[in-house]
ZAPA-424285 format. One record per residue: x, y, z of N, C-alpha, C, CB in turn; residue in three letters. Coordinates in pm, 1 decimal, padded with zeros to 6 digits. Glycine has a CB too. Example, Ala and Ser with C-alpha at 12.3 -4.5 7.8 and 13.67 -1.06 7.14 Angstrom:
01319.0  -00569.0  00780.0  01230.0  -00450.0  00780.0  01320.0  -00330.0  00780.0  01130.8  -00447.3  00904.6  ALA
01285.0  -00225.0  00708.0  01367.0  -00106.0  00714.0  01290.0  00003.0  00787.0  01408.4  -00059.8  00572.5  SER
end
This chain:
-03292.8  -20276.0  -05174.8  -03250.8  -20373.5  -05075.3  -03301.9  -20511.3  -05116.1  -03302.2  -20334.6  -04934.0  UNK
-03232.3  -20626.3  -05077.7  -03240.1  -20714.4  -05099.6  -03238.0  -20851.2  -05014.5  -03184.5  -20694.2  -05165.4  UNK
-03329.5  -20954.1  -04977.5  -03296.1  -21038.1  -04865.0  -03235.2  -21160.3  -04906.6  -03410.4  -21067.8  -04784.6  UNK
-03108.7  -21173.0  -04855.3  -03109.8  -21334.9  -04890.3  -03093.5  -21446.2  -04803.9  -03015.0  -21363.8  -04972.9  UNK
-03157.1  -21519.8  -04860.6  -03149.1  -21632.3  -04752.4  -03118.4  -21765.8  -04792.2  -03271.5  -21645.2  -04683.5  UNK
-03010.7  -21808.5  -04726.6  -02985.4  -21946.3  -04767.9  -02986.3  -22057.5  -04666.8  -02862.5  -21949.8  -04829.0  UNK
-02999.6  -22181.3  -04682.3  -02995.5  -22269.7  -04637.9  -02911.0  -22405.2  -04666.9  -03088.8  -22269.2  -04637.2  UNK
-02838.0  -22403.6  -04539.2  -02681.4  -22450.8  -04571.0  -02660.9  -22592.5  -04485.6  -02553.8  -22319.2  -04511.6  UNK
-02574.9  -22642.4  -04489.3  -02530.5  -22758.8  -04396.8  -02451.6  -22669.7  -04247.8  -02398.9  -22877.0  -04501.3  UNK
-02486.9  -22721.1  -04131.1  -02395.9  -22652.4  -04023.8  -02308.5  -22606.7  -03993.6  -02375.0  -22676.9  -03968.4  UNK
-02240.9  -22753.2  -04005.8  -02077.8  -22726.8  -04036.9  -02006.8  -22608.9  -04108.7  -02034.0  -22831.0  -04117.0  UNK
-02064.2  -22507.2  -04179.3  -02038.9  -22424.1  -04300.1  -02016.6  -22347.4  -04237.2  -02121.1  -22393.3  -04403.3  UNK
-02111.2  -22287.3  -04126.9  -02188.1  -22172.8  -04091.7  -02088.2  -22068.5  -04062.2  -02284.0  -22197.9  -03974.2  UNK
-02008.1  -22131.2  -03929.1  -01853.6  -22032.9  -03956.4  -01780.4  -21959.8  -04070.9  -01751.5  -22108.0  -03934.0  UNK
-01763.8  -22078.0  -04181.4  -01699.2  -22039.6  -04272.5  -01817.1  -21899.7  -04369.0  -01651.3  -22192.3  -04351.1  UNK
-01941.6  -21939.0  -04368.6  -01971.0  -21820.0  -04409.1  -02030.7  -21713.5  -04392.6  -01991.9  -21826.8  -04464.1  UNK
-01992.1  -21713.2  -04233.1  -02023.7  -21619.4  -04150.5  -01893.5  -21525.0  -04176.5  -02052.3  -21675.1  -04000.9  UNK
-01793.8  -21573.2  -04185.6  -01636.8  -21510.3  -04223.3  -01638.7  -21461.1  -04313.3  -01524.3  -21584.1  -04241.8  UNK
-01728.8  -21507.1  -04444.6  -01720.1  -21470.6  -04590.3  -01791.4  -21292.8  -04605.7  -01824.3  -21607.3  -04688.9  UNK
-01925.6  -21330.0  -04508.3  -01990.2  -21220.9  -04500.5  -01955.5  -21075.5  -04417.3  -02091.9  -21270.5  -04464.2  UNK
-01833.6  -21168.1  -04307.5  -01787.6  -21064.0  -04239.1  -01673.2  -20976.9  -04332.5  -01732.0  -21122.6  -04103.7  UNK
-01584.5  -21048.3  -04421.1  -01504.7  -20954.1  -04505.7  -01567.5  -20883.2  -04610.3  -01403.0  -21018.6  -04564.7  UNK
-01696.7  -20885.1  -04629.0  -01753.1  -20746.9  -04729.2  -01865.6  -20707.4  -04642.5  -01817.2  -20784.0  -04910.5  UNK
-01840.8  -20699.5  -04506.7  -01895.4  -20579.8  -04411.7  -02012.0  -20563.7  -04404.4  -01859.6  -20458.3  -04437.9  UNK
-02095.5  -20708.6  -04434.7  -02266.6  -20700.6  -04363.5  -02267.4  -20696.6  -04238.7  -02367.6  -20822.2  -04386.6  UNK
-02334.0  -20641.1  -04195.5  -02338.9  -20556.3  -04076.7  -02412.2  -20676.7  -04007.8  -02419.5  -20394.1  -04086.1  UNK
-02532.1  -20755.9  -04044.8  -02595.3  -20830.4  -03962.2  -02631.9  -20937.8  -03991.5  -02675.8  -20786.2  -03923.0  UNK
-02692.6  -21057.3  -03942.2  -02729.0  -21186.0  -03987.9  -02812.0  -21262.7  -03861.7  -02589.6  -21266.5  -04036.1  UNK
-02932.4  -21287.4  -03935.7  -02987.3  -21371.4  -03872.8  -02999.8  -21543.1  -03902.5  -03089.0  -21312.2  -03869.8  UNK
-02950.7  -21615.8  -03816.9  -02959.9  -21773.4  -03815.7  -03085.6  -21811.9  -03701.9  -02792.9  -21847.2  -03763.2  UNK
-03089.0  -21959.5  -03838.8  -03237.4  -22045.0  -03797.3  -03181.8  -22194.4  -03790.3  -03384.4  -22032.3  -03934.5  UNK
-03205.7  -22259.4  -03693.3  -03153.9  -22435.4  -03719.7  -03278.2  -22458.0  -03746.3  -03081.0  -22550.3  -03586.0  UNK
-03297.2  -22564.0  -03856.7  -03390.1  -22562.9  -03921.1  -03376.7  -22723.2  -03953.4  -03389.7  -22453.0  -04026.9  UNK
-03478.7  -22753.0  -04016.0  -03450.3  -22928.2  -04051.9  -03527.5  -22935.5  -04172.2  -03513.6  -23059.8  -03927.2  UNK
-03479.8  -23023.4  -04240.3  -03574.1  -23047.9  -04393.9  -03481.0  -23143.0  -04494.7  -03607.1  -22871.7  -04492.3  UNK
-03540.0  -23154.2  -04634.9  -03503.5  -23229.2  -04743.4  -03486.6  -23165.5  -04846.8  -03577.3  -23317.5  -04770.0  UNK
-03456.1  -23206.1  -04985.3  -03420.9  -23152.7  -05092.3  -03434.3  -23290.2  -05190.8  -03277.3  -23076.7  -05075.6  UNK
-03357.7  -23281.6  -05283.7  -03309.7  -23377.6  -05366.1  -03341.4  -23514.2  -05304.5  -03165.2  -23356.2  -05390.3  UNK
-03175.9  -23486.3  -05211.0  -03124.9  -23609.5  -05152.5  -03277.2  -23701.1  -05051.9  -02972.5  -23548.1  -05037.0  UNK
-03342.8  -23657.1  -05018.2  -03495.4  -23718.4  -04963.6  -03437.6  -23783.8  -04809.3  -03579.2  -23873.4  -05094.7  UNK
-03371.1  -23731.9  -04725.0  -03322.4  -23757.0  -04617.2  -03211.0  -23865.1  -04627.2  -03424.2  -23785.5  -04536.2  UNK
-03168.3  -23972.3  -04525.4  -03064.0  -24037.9  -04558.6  -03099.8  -24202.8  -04442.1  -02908.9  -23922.0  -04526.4  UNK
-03043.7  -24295.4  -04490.4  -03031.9  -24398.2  -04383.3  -02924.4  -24374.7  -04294.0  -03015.2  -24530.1  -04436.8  UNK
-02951.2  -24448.6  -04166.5  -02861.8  -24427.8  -04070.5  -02869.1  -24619.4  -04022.3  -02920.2  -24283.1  -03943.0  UNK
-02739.7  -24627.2  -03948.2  -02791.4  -24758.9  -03862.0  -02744.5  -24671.5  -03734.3  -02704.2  -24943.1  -03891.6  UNK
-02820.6  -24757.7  -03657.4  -02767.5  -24738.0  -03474.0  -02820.3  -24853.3  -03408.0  -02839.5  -24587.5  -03375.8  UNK
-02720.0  -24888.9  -03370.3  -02705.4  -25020.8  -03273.6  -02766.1  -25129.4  -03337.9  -02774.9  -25008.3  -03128.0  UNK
-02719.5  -25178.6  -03484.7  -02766.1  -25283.8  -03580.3  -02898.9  -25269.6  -03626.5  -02756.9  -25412.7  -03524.4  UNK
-02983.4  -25172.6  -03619.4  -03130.7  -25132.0  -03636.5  -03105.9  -25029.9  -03740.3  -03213.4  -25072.5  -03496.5  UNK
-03144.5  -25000.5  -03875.2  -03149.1  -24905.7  -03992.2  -03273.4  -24817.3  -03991.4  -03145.1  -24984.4  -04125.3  UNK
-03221.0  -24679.0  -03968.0  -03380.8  -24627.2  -03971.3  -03327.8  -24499.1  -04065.2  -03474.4  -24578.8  -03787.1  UNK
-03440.1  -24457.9  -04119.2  -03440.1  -24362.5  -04200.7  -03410.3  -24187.7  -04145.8  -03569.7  -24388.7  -04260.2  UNK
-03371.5  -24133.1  -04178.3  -03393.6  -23943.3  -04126.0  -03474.7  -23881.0  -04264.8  -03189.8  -23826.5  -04102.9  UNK
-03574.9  -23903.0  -04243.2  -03645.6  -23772.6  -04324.5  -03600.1  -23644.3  -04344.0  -03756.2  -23738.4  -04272.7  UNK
-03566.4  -23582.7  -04207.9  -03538.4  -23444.2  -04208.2  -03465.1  -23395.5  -04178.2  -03586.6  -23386.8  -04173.4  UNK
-03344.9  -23333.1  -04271.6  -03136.1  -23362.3  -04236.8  -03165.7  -23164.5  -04182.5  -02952.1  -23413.8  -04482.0  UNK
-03055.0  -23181.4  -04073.1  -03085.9  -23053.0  -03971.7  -02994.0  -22967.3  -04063.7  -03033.7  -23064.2  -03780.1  UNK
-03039.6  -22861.5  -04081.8  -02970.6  -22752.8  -04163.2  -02976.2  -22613.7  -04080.1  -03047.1  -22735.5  -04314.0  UNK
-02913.8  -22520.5  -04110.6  -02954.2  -22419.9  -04055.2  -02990.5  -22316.2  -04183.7  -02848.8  -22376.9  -03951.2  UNK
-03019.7  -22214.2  -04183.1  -03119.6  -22111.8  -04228.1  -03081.6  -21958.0  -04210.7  -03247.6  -22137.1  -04150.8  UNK
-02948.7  -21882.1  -04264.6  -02944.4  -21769.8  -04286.5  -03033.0  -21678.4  -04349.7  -02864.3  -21768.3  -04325.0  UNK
-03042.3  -21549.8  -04281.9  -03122.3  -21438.6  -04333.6  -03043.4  -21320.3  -04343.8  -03239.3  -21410.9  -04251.2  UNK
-03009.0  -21230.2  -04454.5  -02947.3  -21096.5  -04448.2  -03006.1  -21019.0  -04593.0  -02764.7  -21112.5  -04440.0  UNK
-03015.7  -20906.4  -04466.5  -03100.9  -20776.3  -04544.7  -02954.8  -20675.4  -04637.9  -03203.7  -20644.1  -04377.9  UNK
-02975.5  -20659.9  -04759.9  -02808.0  -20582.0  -04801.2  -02866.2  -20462.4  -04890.7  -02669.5  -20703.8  -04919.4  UNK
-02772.9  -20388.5  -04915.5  -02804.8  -20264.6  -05010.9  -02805.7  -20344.6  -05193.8  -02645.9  -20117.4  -04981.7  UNK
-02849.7  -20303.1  -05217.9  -02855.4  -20362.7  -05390.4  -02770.8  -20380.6  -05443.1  -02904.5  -20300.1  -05489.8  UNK
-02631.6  -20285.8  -05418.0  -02483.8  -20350.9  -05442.5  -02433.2  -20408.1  -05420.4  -02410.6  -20330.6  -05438.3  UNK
-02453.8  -20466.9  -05319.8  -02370.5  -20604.3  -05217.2  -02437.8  -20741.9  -05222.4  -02373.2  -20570.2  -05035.3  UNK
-02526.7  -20759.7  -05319.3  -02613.7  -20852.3  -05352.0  -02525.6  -20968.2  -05421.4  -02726.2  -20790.2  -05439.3  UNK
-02493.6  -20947.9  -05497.9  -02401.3  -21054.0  -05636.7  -02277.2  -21110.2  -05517.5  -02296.9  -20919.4  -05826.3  UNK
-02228.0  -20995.2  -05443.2  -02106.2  -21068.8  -05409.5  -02139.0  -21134.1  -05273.2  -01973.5  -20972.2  -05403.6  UNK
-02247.4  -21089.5  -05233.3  -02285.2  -21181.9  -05051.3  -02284.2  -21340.2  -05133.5  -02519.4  -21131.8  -04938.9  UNK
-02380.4  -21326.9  -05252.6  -02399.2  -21428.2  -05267.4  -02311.7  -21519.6  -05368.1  -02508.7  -21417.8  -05283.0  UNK
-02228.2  -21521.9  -05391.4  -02120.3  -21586.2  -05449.3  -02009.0  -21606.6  -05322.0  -02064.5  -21494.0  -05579.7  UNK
-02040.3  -21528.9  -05218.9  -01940.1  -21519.8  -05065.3  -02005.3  -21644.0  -05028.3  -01961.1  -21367.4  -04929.1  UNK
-02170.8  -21672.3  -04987.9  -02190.0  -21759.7  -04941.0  -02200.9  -21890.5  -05031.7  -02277.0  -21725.4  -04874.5  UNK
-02212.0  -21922.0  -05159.9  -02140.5  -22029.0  -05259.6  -02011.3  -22037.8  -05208.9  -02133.0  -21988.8  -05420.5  UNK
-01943.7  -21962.9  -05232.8  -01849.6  -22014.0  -05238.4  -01788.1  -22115.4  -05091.5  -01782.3  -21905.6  -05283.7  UNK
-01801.2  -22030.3  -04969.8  -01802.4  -22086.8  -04805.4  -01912.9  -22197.4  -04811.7  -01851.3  -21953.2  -04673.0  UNK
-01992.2  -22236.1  -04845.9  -02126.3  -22341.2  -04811.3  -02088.0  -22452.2  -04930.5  -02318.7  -22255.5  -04837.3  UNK
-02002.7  -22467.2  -05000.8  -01969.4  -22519.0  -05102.2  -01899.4  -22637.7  -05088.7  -01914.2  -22440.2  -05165.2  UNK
-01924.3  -22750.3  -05075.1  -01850.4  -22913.3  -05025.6  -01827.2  -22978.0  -05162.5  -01969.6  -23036.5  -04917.6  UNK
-01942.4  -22975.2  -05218.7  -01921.8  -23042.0  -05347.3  -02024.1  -23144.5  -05367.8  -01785.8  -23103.7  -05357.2  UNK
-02104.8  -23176.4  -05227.1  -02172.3  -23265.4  -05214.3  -02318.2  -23253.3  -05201.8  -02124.4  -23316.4  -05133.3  UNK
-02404.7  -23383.5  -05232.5  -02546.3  -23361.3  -05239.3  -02604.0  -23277.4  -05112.6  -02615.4  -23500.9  -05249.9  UNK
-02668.7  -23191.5  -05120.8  -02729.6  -23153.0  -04999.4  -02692.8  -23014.7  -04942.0  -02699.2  -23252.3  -04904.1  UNK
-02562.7  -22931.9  -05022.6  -02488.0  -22821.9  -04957.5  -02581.4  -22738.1  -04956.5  -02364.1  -22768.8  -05017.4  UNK
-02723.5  -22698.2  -05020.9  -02794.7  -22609.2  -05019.3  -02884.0  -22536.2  -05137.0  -02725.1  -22548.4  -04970.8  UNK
-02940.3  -22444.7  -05058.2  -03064.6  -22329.1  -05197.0  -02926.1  -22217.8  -05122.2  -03350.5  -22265.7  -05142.3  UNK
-02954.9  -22130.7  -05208.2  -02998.8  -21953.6  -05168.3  -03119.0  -21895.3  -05272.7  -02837.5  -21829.9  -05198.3  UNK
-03180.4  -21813.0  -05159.5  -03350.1  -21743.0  -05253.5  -03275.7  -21619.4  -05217.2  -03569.2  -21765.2  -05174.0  UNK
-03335.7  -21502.4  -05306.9  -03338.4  -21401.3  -05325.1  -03427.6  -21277.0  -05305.8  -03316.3  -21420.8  -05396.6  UNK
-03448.4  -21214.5  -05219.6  -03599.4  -21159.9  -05259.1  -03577.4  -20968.9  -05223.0  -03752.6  -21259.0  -05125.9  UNK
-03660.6  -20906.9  -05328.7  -03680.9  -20788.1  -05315.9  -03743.6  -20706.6  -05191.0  -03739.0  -20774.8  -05409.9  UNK
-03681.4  -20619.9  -05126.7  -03737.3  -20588.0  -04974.5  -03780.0  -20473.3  -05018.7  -03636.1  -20579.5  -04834.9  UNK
-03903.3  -20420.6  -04993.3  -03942.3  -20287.2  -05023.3  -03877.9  -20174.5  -04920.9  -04098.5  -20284.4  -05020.0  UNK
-03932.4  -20175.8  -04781.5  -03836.0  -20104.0  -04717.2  -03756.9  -20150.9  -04582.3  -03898.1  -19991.7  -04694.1  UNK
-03779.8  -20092.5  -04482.7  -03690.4  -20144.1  -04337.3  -03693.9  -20056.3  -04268.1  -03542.5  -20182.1  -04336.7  UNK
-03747.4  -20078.7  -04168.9  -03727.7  -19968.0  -03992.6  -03685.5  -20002.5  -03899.8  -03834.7  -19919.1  -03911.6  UNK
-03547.7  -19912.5  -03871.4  -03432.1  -19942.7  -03738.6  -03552.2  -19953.1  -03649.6  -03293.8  -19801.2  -03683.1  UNK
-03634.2  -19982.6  -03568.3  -03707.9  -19954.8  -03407.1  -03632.6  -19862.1  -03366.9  -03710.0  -20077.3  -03285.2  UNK
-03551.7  -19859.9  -03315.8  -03460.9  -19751.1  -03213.5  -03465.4  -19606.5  -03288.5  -03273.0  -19804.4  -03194.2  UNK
-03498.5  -19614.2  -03412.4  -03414.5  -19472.1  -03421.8  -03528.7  -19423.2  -03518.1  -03228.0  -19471.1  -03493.5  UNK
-03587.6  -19498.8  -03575.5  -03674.4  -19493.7  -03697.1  -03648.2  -19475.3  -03793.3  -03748.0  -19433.5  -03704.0  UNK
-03506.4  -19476.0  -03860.6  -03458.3  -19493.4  -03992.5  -03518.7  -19592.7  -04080.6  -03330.9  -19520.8  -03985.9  UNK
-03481.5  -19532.0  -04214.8  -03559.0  -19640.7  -04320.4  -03493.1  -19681.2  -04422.9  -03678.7  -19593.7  -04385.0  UNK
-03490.7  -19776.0  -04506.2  -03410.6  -19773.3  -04616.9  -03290.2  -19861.8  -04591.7  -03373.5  -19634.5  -04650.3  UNK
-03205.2  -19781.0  -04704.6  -03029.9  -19860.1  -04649.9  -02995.2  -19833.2  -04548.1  -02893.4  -19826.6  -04717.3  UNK
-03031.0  -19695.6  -04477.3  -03008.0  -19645.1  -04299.8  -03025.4  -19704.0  -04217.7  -03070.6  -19555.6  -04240.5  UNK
-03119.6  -19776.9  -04230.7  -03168.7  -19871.7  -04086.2  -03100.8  -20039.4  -04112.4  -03389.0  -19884.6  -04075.4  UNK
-03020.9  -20037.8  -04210.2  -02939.5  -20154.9  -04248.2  -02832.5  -20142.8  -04094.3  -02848.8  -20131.2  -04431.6  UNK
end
């Protein structure tokens, strides 16, 4: 099993919530989240006054998958989170040792 998690622009979120729904992940957890990258936040004006945003609001997917569904979640969510522009995002990757449904006490890919 495998977790991935990416961190995307908002606007996306639909689109790759759709991506993930046509190869049948079962679940997903979202985070609105705020932060920087590269781009180091952005200027804004409001009401003739220029102030800076340090910290551009993103949100923060999490999904747990079987080891086969790894390559293509994540080329699902490239491809949906994908603008072209500075700032569209990471995805991290990480090895899950195991997993327990609560309800039922399954473990493994079962409790996926």
């Amino acid at each position: 099993m495998h977790k991935i998690e990416a961190v995307i622009k908002p606007f996306r979120l639909d689109d790759v919530k759709d991506a993930l729904d046509a190869l049948g992940v079962g679940g997903l957890t979202v985070i609105e989240v705020r932060g920087f990258g590269r781009q180091r936040g952005k200027s804004e004006v409001y009401r003739g006054a220029e102030y800076v945003v340090d910290f551009v609001p993103k949100v923060k997917l999490e999904v747990v998958v079987e080891d086969g569904l790894v390559e293509r979640c994540v080329e699902a969510i490239q491809g949906a989170a994908r603008s072209g522009r500075i700032g569209d995002g990471k995805i991290f990757i990480s090895e899950i040792k195991d997993a327990v449904r609560i309800r039922t006490g399954e473990r493994g890919d079962a409790a996926l």
